[in-house]
C-alpha positions as a Markdown table, in Angstrom:
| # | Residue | x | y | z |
|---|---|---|---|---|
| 1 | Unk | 13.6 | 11.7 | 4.2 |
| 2 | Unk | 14.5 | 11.2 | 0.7 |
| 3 | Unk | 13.8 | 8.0 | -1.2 |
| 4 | Unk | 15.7 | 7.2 | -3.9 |
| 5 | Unk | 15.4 | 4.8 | -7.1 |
| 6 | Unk | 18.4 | 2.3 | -8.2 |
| 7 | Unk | 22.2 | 3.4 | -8.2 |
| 8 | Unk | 25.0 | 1.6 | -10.3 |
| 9 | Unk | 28.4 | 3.7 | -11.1 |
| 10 | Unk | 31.4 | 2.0 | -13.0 |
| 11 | Unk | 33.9 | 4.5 | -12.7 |
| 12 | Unk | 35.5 | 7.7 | -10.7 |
| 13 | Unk | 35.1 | 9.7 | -13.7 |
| 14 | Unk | 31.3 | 9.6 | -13.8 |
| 15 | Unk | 30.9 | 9.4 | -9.6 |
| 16 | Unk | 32.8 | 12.6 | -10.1 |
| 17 | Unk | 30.1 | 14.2 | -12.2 |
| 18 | Unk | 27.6 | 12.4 | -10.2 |
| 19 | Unk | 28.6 | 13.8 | -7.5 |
| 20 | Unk | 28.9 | 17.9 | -8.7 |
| 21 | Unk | 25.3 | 17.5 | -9.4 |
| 22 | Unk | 24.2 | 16.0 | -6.7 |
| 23 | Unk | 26.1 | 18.8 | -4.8 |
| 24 | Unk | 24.9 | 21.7 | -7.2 |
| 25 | Unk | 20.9 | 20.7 | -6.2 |
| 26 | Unk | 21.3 | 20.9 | -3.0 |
| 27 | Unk | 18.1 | 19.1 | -2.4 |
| 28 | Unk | 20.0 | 16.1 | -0.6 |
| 29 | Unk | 21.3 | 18.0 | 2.4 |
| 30 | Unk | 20.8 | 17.3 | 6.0 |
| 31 | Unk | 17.9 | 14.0 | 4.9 |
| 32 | Unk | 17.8 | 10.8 | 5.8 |
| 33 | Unk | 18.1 | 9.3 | 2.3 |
| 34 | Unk | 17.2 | 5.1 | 1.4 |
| 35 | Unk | 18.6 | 4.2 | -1.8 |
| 36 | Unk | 18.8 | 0.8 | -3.7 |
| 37 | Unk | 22.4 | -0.1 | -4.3 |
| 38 | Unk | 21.9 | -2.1 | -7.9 |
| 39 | Unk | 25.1 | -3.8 | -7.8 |
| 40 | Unk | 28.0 | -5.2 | -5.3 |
| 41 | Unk | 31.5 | -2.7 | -5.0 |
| 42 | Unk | 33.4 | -5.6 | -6.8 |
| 43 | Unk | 37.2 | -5.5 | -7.2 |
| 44 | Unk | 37.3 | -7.2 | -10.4 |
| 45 | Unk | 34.2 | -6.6 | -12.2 |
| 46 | Unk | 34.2 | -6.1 | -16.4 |
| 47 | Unk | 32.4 | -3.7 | -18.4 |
| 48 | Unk | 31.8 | -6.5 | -21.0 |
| 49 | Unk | 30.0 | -8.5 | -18.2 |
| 50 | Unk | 26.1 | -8.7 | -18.3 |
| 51 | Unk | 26.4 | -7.6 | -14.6 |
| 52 | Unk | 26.1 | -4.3 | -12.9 |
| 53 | Unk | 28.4 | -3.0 | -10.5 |
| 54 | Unk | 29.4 | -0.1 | -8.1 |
| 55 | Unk | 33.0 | 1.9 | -6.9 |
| 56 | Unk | 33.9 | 2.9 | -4.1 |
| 57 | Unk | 34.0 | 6.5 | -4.9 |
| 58 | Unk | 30.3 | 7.1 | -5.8 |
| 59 | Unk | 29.9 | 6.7 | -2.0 |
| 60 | Unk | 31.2 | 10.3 | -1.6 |
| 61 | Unk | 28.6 | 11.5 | -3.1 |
| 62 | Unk | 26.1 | 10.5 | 0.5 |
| 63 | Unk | 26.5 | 11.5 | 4.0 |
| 64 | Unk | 27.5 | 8.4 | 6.8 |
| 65 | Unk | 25.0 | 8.1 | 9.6 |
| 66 | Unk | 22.2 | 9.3 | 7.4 |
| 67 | Unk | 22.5 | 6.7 | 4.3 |
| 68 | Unk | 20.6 | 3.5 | 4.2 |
| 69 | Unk | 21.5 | 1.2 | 1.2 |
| 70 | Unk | 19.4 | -1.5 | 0.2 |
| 71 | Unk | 20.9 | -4.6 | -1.5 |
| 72 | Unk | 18.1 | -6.8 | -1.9 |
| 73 | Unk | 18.4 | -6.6 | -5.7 |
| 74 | Unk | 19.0 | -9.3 | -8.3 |
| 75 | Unk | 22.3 | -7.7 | -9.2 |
| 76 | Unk | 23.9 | -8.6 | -5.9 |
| 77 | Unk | 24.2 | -12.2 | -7.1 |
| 78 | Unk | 26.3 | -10.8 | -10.2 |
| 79 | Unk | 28.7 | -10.9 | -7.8 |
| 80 | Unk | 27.9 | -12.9 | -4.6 |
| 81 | Unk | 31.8 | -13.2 | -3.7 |
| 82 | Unk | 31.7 | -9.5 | -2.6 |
| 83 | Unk | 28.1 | -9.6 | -0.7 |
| 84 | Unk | 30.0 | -9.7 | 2.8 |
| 85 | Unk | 32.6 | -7.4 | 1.4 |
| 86 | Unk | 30.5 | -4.9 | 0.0 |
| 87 | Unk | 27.9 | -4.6 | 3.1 |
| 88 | Unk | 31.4 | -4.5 | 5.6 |
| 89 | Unk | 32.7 | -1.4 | 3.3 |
| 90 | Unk | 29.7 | 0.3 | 3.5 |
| 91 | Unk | 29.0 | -0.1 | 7.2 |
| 92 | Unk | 32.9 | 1.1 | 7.8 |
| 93 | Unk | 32.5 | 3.7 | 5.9 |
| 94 | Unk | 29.4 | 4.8 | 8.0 |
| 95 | Unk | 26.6 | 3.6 | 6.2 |
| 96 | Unk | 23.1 | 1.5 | 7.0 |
| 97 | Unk | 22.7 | -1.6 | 5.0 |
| 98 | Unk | 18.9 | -3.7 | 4.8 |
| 99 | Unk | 18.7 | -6.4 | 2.7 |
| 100 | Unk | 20.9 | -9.1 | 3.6 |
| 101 | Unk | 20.0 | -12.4 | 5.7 |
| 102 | Unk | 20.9 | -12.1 | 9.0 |
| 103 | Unk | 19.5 | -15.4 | 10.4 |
| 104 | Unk | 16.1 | -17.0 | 10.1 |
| 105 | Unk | 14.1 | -14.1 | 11.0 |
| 106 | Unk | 12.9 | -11.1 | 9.1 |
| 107 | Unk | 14.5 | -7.7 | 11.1 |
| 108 | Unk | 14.7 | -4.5 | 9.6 |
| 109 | Unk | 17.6 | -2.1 | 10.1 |
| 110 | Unk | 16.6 | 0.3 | 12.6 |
| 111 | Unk | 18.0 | 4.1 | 13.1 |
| 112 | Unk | 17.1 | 6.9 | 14.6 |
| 113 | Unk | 16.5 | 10.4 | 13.0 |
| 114 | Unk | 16.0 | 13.4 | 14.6 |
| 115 | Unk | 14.4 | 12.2 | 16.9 |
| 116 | Unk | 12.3 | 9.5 | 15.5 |
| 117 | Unk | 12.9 | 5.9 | 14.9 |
| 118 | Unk | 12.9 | 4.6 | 11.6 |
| 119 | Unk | 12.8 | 0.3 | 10.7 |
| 120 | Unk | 14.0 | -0.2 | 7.3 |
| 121 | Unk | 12.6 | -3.5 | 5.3 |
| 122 | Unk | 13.7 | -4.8 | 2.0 |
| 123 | Unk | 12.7 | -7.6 | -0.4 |
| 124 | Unk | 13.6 | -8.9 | -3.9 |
| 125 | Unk | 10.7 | -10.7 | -5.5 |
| 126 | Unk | 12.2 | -14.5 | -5.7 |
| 127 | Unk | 11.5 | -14.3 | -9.4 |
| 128 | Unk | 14.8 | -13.0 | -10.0 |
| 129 | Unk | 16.8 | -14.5 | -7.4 |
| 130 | Unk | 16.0 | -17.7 | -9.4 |
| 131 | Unk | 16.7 | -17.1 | -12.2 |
| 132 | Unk | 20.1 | -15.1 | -11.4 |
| 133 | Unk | 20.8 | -17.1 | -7.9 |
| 134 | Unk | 23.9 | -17.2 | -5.9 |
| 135 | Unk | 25.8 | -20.6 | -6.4 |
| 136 | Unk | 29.1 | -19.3 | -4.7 |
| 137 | Unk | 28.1 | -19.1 | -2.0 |
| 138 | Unk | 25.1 | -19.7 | 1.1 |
| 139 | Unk | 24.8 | -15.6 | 1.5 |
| 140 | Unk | 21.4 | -14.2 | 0.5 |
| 141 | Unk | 19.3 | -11.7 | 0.0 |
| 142 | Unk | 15.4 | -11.2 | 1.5 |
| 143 | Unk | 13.7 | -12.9 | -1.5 |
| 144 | Unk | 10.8 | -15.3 | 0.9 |
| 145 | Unk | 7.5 | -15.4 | -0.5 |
| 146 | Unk | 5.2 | -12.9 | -0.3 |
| 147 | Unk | 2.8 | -13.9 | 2.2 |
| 148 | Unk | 5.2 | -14.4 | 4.4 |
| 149 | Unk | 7.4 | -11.3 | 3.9 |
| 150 | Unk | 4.1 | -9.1 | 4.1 |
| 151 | Unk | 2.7 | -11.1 | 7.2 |
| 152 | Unk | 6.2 | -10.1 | 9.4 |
| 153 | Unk | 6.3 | -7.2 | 8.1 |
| 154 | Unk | 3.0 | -6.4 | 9.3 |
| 155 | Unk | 3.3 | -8.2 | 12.4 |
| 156 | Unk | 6.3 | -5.9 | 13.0 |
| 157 | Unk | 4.8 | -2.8 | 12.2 |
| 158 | Unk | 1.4 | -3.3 | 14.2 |
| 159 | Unk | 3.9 | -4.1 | 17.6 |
| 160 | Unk | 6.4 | -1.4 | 17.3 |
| 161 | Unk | 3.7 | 1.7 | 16.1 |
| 162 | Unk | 5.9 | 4.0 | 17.4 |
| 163 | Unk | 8.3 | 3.5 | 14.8 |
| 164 | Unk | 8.4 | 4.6 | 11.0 |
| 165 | Unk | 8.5 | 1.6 | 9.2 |
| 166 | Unk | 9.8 | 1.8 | 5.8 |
| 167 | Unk | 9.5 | -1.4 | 2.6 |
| 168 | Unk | 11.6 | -0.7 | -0.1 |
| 169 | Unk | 10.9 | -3.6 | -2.8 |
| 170 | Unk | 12.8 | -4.5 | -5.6 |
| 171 | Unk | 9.7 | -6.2 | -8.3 |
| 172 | Unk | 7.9 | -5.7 | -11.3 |
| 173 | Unk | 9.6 | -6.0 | -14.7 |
| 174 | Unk | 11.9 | -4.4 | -16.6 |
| 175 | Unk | 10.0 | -1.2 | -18.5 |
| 176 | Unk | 7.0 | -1.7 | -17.0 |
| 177 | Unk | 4.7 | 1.3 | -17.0 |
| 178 | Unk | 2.5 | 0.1 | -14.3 |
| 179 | Unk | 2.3 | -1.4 | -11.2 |
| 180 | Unk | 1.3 | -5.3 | -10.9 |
| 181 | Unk | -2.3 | -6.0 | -9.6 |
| 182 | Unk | -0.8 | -7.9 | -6.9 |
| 183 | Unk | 1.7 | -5.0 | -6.0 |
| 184 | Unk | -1.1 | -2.8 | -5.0 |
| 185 | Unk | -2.5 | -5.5 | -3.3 |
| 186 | Unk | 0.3 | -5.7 | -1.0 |
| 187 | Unk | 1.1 | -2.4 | -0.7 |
| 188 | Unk | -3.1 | -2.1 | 0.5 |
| 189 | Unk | -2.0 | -4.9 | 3.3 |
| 190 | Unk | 0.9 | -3.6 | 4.5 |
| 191 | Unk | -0.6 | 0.4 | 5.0 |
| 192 | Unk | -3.7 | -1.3 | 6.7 |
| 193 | Unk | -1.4 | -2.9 | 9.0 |
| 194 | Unk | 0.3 | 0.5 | 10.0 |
| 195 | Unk | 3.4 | 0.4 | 7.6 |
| 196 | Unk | 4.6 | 4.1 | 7.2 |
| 197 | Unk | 5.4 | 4.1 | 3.2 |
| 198 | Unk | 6.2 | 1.3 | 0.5 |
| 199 | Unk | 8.8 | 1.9 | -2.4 |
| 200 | Unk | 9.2 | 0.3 | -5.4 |
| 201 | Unk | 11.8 | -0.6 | -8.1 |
| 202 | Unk | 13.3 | -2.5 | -11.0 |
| 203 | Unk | 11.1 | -1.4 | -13.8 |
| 204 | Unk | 13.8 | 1.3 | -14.5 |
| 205 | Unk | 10.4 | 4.0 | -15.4 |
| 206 | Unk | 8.6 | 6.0 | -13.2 |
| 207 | Unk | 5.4 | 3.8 | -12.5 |
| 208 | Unk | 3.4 | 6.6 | -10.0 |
| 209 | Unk | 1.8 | 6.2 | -6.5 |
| 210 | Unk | -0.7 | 6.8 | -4.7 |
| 211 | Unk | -1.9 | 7.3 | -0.9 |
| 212 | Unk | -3.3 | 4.2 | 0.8 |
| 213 | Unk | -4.8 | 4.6 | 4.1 |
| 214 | Unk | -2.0 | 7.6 | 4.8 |
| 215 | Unk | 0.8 | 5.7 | 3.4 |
| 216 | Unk | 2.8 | 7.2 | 0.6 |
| 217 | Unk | 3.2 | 4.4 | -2.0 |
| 218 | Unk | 5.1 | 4.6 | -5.2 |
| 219 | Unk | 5.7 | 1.6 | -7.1 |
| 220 | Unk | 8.4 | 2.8 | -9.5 |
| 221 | Unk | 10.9 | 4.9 | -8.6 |
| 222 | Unk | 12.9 | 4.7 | -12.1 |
| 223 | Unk | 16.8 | 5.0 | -12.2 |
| 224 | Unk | 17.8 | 7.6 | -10.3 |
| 225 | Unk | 21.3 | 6.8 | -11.8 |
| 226 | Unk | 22.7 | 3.9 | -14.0 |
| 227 | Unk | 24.6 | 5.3 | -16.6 |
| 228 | Unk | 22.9 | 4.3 | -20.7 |
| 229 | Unk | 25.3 | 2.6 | -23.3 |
| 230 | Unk | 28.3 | 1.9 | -20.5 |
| 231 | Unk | 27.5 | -1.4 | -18.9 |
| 232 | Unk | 27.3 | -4.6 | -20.9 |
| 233 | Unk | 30.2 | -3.7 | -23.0 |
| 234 | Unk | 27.8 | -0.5 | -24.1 |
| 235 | Unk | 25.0 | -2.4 | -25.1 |
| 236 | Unk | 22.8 | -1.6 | -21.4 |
| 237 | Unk | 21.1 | 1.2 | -22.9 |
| 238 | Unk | 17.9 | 2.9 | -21.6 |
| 239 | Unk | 14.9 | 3.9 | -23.9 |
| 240 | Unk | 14.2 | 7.8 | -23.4 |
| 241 | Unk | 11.1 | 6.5 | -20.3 |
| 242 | Unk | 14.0 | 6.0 | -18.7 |
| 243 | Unk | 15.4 | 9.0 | -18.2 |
| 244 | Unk | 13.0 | 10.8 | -15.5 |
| 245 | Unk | 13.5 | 9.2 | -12.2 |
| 246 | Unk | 11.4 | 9.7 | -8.7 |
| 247 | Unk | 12.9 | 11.1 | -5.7 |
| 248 | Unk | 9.9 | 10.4 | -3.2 |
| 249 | Unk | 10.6 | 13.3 | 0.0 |
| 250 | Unk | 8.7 | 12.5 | 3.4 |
| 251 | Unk | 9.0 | 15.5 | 5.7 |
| 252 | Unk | 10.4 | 14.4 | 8.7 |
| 253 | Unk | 8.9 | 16.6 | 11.1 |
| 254 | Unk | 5.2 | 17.2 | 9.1 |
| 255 | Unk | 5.1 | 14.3 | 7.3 |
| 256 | Unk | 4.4 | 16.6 | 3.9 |
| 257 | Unk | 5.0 | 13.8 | 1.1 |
| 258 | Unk | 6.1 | 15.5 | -2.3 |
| 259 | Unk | 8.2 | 14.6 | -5.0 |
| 260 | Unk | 11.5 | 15.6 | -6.6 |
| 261 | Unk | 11.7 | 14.8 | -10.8 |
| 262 | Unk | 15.3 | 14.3 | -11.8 |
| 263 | Unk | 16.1 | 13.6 | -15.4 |
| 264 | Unk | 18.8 | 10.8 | -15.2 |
| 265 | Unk | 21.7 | 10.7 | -17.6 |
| 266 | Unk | 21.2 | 13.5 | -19.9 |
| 267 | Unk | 23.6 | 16.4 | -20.4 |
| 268 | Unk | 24.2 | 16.2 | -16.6 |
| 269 | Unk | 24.5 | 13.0 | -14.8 |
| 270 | Unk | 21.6 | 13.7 | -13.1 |
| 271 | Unk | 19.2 | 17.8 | -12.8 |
| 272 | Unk | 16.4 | 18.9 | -11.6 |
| 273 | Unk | 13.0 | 19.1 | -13.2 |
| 274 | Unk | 11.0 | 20.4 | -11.0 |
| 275 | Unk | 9.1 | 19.3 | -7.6 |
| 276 | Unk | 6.1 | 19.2 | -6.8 |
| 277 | Unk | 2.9 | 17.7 | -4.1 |
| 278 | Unk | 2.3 | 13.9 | -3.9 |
| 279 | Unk | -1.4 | 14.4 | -3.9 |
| 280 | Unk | -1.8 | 16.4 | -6.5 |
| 281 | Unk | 1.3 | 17.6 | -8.6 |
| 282 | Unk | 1.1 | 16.9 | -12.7 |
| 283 | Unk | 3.5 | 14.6 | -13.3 |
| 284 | Unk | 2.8 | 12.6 | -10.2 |
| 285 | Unk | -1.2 | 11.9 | -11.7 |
| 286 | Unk | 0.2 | 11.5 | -15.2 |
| 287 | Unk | 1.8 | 8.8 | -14.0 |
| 288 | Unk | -1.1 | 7.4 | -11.7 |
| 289 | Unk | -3.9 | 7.1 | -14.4 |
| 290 | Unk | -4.9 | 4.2 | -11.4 |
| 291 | Unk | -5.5 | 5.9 | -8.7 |
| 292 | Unk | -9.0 | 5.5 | -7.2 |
| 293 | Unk | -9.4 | 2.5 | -8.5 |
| 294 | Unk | -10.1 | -0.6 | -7.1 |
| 295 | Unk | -8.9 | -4.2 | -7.3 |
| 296 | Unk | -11.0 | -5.2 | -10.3 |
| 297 | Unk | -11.3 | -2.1 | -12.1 |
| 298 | Unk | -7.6 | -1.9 | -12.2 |
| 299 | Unk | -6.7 | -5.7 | -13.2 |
| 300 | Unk | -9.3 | -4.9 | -16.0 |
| 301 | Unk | -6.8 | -1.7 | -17.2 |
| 302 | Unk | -3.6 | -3.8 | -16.4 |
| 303 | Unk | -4.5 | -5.8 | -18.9 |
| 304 | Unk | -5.4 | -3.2 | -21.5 |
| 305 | Unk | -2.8 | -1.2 | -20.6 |
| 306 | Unk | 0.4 | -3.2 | -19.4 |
| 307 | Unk | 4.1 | -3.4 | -21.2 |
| 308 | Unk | 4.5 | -6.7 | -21.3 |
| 309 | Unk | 2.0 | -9.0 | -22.7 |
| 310 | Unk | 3.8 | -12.0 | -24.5 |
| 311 | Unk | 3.2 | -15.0 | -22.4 |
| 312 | Unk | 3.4 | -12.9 | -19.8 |
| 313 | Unk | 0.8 | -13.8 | -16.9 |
| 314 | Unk | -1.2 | -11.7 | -15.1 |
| 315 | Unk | 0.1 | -11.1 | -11.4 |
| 316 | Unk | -3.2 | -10.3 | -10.1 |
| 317 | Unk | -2.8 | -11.9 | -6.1 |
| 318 | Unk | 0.2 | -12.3 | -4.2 |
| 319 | Unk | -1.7 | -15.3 | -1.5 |
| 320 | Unk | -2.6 | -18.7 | -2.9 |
| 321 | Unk | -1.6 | -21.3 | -5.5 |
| 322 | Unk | -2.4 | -19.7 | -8.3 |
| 323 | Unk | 0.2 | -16.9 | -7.7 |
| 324 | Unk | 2.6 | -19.5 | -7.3 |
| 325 | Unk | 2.2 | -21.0 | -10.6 |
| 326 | Unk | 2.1 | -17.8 | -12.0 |
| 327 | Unk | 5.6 | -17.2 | -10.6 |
| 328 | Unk | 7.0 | -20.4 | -11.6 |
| 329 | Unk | 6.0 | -20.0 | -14.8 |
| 330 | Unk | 7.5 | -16.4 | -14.8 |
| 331 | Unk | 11.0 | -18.0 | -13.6 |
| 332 | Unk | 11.0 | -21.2 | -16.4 |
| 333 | Unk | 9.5 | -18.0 | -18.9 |
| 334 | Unk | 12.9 | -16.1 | -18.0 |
| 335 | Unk | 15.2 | -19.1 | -18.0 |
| 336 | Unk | 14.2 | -19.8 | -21.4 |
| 337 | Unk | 14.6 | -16.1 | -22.5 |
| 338 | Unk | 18.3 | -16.7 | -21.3 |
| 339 | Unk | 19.3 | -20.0 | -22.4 |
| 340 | Unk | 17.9 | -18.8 | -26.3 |
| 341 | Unk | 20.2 | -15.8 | -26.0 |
| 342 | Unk | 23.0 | -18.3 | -25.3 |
């Protein structure tokens, strides 16, 4: 199984080389692959828009019946009009979707793979679903609160331990080296409760992992394509930390974790660094300087260490009230960022 980090392609032109490299690696064959779909397959959508979007076409460049797409990102409400749309395309065309609110309850998508049966979760941190919300329509994406995405989560994964069960979150902020305190945090809950790897993304850089109780966990994927200086009417450009990106690969049938580092947007749309062992591959540590470390320890180098700094609190626990007035004063933070940009 190959996990990958956030998708967004604006035109057939680039899906086309897109998809010649994907094709010349050869390293997405025949796997079961997640992927975080960062933006809606929108009809009418503008390059001068502060909004991402996909076509149709870059969907050529996966296989049907072995494609899971998540779309619990804060650019689905860029376009909320094409949420049911979008997820109906992709399901014709073959495809798994997670992501979307299907009723009240939390359920993951579940498939199974060779053999085995996988139970796909994923969750936008509410941050961002406030502060670019859907007021279109009542369609949404998995955004509840923490507690009480981790508790079914975990719930689900300690009654059904015969299945795989997969979180791919959308959190953290934009360039962001390093994973939130309170990200570890949750990724530590949901591996203790049996959950079979946790995924990260939105940061747009690499951020590392590490093994908790047997789980593979790695908290920043990066872009694994999202074109620089095309969106935004050419302004969305990506700083050169951007350009590595993450392919986590789980072997199905050993359950071997390594990783697959791509650079993203270069000469070639995307190519192959090199791949290497989760536990112990170079680039994998370079990006972990954490691992080993426990809660306080690492809050302690969080806060030497971190991006972002600039009243900018530090999201140290997921569980309680302080977390929550962390998080609302991340959201007013962000609307005020907004409305002074105009």
């Amino acid at each position: 199984m190959l996990i990958l980090g956030d998708l967004a392609c604006p035109s057939k032109a680039i899906s086309t080389r897109l998809i010649e490299d994907m094709r010349a690696m050869g390293i997405f064959d025949n796997e079961l692959i997640l992927c975080n779909f960062e933006g809606l397959l929108a009809e009418n959508a503008s390059l001068e828009d502060e909004k991402l979007f996909n076509v149709e076409d870059v969907l050529r460049a996966f296989t049907p019946e072995q494609t899971v797409f998540s779309l619990a990102n804060n650019h689905i409400y860029d376009y909320p009009e094409y949420i049911e749309k979008t997820e109906r395309t992709l399901n014709n065309w073959g495809f798994y979707t997670v992501g979307v609110k299907h009723g009240e309850s939390l359920t993951p998508t579940v498939l199974t793979w060779r053999g085995t049966k996988y139970a796909f979760f994923a969750h936008c941190w509410n941050v961002y679903t406030r502060t670019n919300s859907n007021n279109i329509n009542d369609i949404s994406i998995v955004d509840d609160d923490y507690p009480i995405f981790v508790n079914a989560v975990s719930e689900y994964a300690r009654s059904h331990a015969e299945q795989r069960v997969i979180c791919y979150f959308h959190w953290n902020y934009d360039f962001e080296e390093i994973p939130f305190p309170m990200h570890r945090e949750i990724a530590r809950s949901l591996a203790e409760a049996g959950v079979y790897s946790v995924v990260g993304g939105h940061s747009h850089v690499p951020q590392g992992g590490e093994m908790i109780n047997g789980c593979p966990v790695l908290y920043g994927l990066g872009n694994f394509f999202i074109p620089s200086g095309v969106y935004f009417g050419g302004a969305l450009k990506y700083p050169k930390e951007s350009l590595i990106t993450t392919v986590l690969d789980i072997d199905d049938e050993t359950d071997d974790v390594n990783c697959y580092w791509l650079e993203t947007d270069g000469e070639h749309a995307i190519s192959l660094i090199k791949a290497e062992r989760f536990d112990d591959g170079n680039l994998i540590k370079r990006f972990s300087p954490y691992r080993g470390m426990g809660n306080d320890e690492y809050v302690s180098y969080f806060k030497k260490n971190r991006t972002k700094n600039s009243l900018v609190p530090v999201f140290d626990r997921y569980e309680g009230a302080t977390a929550k007035l962390k998080q609302l004063f991340a959201v007013i933070r962000i609307k005020l960022i907004k409305a002074i940009k105009g």
